[in-house]
N, C-alpha and C positions, 0 to 999 in steps of 0.2 A: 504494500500500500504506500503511495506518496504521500507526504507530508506538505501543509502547505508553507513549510523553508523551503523544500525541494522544490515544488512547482514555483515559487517563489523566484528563486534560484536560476530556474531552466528558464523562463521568459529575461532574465535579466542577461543571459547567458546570448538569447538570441536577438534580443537587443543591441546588444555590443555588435554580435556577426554580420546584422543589417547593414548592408550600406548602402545612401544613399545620392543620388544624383543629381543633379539641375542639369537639362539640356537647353540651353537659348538657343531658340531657334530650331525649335521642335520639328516644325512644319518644313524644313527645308530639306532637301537630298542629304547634306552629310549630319544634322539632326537627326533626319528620320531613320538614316540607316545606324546612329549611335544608339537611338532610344531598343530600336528593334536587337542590337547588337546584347547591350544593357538584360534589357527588359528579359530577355532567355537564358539569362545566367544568374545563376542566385549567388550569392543572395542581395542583389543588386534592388534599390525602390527607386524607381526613376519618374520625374517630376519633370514638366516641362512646359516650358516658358514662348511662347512666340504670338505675334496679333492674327494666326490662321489656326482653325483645330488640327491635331495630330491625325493623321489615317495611319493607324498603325494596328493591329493585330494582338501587342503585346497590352498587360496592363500598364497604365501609365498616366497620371493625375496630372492634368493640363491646365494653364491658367493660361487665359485670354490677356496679352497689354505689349503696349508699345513702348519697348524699350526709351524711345524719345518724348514719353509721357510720364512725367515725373506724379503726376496725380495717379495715374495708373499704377504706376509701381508701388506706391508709398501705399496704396488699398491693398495690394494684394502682398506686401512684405511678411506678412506673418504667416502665411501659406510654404515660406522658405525656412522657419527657424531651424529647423533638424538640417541646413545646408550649411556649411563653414566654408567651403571655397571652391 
């Protein structure tokens, strides 16, 4: 039987193994084909960034803005906090 340290434990374990992605410029040829490259290999959460939707296959949590829309960005900045660089 597990305990909940150990179940504790294992989410915190696969937390760490997560990683995550920003692609800008989701919507382009060499975005689409990172996101798709990304998105099939774990344990990779890919997130992306561009003013067209993604067509892509894989999952992948897309935010709409124009990089040269500083009102845009600063809305949807909190959608990146799990992104460091």
């Amino acid at each position: 039987m597990t305990t909940g340290s150990e179940m504790q434990s294992a989410r915190h374990e696969q937390a760490i193994m997560t990683r995550n992605a920003l692609v800008v410029g989701g919507s382009g040829l060499l975005g689409g084909n990172l996101i798709r490259r990304l998105g099939d290999t774990p344990p990779w959460r890919v997130k992306s960034l561009s003013r067209r939707p993604v067509d892509t296959a894989v999952a992948v949590r897309h935010v709409a803005a124009d990089l040269l829309d500083r009102t845009q960005l600063q809305a949807c900045a909190d959608e990146f906090s799990d992104v460091t660089h």
